[in-house]
N, C-alpha and C positions, 0 to 999 in steps of 0.2 A: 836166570839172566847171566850168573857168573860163567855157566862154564858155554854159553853160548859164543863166547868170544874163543876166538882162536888162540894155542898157545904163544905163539911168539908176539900175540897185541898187548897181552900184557908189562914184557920188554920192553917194547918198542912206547908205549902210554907212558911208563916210568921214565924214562927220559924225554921223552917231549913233556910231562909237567916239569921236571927238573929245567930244561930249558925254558918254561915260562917264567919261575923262579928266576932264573938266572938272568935270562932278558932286563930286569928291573935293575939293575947295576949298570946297565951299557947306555949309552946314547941313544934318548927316543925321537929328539930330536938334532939335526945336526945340519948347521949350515954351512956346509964347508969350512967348519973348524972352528968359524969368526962368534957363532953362538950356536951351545949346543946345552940341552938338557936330559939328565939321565932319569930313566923310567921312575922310581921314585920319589924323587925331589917334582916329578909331575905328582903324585897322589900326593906327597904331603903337601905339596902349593893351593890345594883346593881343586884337584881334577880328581873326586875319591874312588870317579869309577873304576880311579887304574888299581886299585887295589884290588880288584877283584882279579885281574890276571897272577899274582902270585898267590890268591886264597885257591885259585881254580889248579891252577900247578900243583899247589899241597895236596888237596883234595885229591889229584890224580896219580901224584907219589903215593901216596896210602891208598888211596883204594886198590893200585896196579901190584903193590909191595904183596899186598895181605892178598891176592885175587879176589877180592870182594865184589859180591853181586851186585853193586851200583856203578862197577868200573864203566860197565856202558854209557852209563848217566852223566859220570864224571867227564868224560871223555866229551861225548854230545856239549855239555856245559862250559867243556873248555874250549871248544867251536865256537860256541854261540860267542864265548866273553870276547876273543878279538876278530875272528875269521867274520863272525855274523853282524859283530859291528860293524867294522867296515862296509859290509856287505849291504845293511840299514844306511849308513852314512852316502855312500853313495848314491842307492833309490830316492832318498829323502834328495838329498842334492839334484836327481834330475825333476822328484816332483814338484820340486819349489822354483826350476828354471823356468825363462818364459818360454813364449808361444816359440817363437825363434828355433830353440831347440826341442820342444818337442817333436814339430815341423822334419826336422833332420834324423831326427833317433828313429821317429816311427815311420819317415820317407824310406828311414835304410831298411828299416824291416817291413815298408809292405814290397820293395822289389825285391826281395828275398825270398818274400811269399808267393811275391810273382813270376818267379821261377820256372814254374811250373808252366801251365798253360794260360795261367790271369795276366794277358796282355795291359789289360787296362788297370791293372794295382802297379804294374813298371812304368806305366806313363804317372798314375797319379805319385807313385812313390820318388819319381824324379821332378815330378811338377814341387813335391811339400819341402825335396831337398834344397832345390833352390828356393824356393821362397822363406826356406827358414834361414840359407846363407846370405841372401841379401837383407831380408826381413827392410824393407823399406817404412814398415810402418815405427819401427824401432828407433831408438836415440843414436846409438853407436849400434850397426851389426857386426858380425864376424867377419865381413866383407870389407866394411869400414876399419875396425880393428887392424885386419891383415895389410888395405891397403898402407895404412897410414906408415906401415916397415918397421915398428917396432917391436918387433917380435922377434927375439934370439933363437937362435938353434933351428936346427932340423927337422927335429919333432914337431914345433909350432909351424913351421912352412908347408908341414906336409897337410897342413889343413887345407891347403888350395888348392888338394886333390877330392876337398867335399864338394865343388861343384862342375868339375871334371864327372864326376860319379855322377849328379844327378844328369848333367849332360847326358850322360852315356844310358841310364835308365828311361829317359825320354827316345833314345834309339833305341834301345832294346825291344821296347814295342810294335815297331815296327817288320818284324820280323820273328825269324827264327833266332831270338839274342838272350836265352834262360840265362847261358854261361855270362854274357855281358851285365845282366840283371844282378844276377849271384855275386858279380866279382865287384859288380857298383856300390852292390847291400855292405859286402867286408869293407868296403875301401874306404865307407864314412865310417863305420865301428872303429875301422883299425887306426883310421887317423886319430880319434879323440883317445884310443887306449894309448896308443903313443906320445900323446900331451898329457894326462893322468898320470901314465907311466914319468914322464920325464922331471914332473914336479915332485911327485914321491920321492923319486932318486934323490932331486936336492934338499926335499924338506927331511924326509926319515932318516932316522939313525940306524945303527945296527941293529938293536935293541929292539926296536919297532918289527925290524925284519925278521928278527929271529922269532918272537912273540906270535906275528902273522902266519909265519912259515908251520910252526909248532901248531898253535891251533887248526889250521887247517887241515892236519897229520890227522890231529884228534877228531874232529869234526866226522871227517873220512871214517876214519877207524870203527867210530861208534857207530854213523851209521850204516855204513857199508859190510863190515868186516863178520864173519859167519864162522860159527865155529864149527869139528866133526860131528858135534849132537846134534846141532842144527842139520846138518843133511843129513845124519841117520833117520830125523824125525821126520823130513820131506822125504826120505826114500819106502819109508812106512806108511805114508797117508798117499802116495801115490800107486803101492802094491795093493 
């Protein structure tokens, strides 16, 4: 397993654990200055998963230092600790949302699907996006939310381009409209990654970014990354 990793992953590993290390000093949280919490004082306040981002750091300074044959492992592991969190935190976050959004996430992905030649997944994929933006069966919808005007910033307004989209997937159908399908499918993704996005900015500190950024270096590295043995050994079982 050691030397299946490329020489410069091992460089590049040692520093991205050093940077998970390091992350735990900085601002994980930060709200514009007025309250802000550093990586650390989160694990010792009783959040002790965050300890595992500078165990996972150490683990990938040594293993990357000594080139030891678990760098892979370590590396994968140091993925999982923040890149894969997140990654669980958000899934979990749409599995627990309601009908509402389900309606809109999987309306954006059947006109996407419907791309193609499934005219009738672009009608129903604009039929689910509206009915999940108005959700009239709901207490407050995202419709009601947006009308009521208290929603700051641009990022939150560009939500009222999710039923523009589903508008547009209901025309799509009608016709030769893949590309109007296709661009309706991005247009709800991109609006909700641009509210996601916009709340992180104000809630994460640098600390958090760096940590994220790093793990997902590693995550990559480990599983993607192939060393000269590895394709000597694909150029032999192919000959």
């Amino acid at each position: 397993m050691q030397k299946s990793l490329p020489a410069w992953a091992f460089g590049v590993l040692g520093m991205v654990g050093a940077a998970l290390v390091g992350s735990m000093i900085l601002n994980w949280v930060d709200l514009g200055g007025d309250f802000t919490v550093r990586g650390y004082q989160l694990a010792l306040d009783g959040s002790r998963w965050f300890l595992l981002v500078p165990l996972a750091g150490i683990l990938l300074v040594a293993a990357s230092a000594t080139r030891s044959a678990h760098t892979r492992l370590a590396a994968i592991f140091a993925g999982i600790v923040v890149a894969g969190y997140v990654m669980f935190g958000l899934t979990k976050g749409i599995l627990t949302g309601g009908l509402d959004l389900w309606l809109m996430l999987g309306g954006a992905g059947a006109m996407l699907a419907g791309a193609g030649n499934r005219t009738w997944l672009r009608a129903a994929g604009g039929a689910a996006v509206l009915a999940g933006f108005f959700a009239p069966w709901a207490d407050l919808s995202l419709a009601g939310v947006l009308w009521e005007g208290d929603v700051p910033g641009l990022a939150f307004k560009s939500l009222w381009l999710i039923p523009v989209a589903g508008v547009a997937g209901l025309l799509s159908a009608g016709g030769n409209g893949a590309k109007l399908s296709a661009g309706a499918g991005i247009t709800v993704y991109g609006a909700f990654v641009l509210v996601v996005g916009k709340v992180a900015l104000a809630v994460f500190g640098l600390g958090a970014w760096v940590a994220l950024a790093a793990s997902s270096v590693a995550l990559v590295i480990g599983v993607l990354a192939r060393g000269s043995e590895s394709a000597a050994a694909s150029k032999q079982l192919s000959a």
